[in-house]
BALOBA-1460 file (C-alpha; in Angstrom, 3 decimals):
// residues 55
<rec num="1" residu="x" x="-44.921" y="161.939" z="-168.114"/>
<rec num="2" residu="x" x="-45.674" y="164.938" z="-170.597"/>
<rec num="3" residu="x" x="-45.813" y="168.369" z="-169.426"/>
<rec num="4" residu="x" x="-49.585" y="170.280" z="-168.814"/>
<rec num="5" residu="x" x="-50.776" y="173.200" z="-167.603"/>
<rec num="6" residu="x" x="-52.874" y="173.349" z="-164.672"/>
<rec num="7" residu="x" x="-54.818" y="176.516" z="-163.316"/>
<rec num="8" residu="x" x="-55.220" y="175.403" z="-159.390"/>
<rec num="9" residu="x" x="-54.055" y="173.732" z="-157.107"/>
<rec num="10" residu="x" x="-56.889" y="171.847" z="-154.349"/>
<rec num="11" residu="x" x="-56.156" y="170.757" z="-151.079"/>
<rec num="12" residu="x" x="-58.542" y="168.004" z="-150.834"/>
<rec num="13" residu="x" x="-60.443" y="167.551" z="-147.415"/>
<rec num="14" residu="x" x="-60.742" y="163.763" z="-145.996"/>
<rec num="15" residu="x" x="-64.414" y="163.732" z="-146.231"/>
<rec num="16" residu="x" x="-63.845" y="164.192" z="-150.225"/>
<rec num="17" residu="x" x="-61.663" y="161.488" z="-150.506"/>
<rec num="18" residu="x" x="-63.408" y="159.049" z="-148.058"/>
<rec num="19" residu="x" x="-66.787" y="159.909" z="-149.898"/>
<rec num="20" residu="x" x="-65.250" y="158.913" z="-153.670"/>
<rec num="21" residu="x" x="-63.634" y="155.772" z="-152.408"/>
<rec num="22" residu="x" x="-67.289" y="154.924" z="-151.061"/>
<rec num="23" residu="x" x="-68.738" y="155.938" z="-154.584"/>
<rec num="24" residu="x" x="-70.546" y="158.439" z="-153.502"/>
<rec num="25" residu="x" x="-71.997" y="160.191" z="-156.683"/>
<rec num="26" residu="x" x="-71.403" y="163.661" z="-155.759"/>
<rec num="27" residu="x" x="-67.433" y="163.179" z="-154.436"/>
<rec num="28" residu="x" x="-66.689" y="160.896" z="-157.301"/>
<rec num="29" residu="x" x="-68.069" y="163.918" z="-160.038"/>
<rec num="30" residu="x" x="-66.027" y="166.260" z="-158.343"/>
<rec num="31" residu="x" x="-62.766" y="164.752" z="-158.777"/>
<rec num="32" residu="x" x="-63.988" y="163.833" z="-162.111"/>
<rec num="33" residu="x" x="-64.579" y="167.055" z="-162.867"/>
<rec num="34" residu="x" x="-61.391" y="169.103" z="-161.561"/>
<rec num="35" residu="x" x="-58.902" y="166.229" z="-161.983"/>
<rec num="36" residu="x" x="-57.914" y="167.197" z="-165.371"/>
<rec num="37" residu="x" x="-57.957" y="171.379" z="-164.620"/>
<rec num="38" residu="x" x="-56.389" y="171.198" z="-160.824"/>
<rec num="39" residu="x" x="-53.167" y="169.329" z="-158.957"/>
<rec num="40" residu="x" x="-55.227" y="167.298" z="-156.545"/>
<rec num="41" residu="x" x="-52.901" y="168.014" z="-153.305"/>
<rec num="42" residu="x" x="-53.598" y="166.295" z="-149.575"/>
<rec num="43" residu="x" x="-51.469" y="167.767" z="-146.366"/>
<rec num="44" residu="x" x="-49.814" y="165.261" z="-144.671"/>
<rec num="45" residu="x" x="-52.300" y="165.754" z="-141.890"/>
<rec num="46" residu="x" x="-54.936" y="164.438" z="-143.859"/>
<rec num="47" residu="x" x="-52.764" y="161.641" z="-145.140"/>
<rec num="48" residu="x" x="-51.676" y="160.359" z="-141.538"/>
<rec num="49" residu="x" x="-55.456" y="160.631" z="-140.796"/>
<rec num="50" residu="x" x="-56.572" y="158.392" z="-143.523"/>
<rec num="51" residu="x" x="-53.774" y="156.224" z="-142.716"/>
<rec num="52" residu="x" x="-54.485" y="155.674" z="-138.941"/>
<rec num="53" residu="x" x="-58.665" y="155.809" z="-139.490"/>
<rec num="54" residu="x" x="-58.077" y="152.662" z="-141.259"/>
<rec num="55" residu="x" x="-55.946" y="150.627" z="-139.213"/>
């Protein structure tokens, strides 16, 4: 993995990330849009929480 430089760094909300795995145009041109200029980041709330919604 080669080294870049990023200027931010985005705690993404559930809703975002439930919204882009359902294509939804708007969530998916987001990420598309700051995933090359921001670390993506999720707490571990939100990860438990999209863990357990599923199951």
């Amino acid at each position: 993995m080669g080294a870049y430089q990023v200027s931010d760094l985005i705690l993404m909300d559930t809703d975002i990330l439930i919204d882009a795995a359902r294509q939804i145009r708007e969530a998916v041109d987001y990420l598309a849009k700051v995933e090359h200029q921001s670390v993506l980041a999720v707490s571990v709330i939100t990860h438990t929480h999209s863990i357990t919604s599923h199951s």
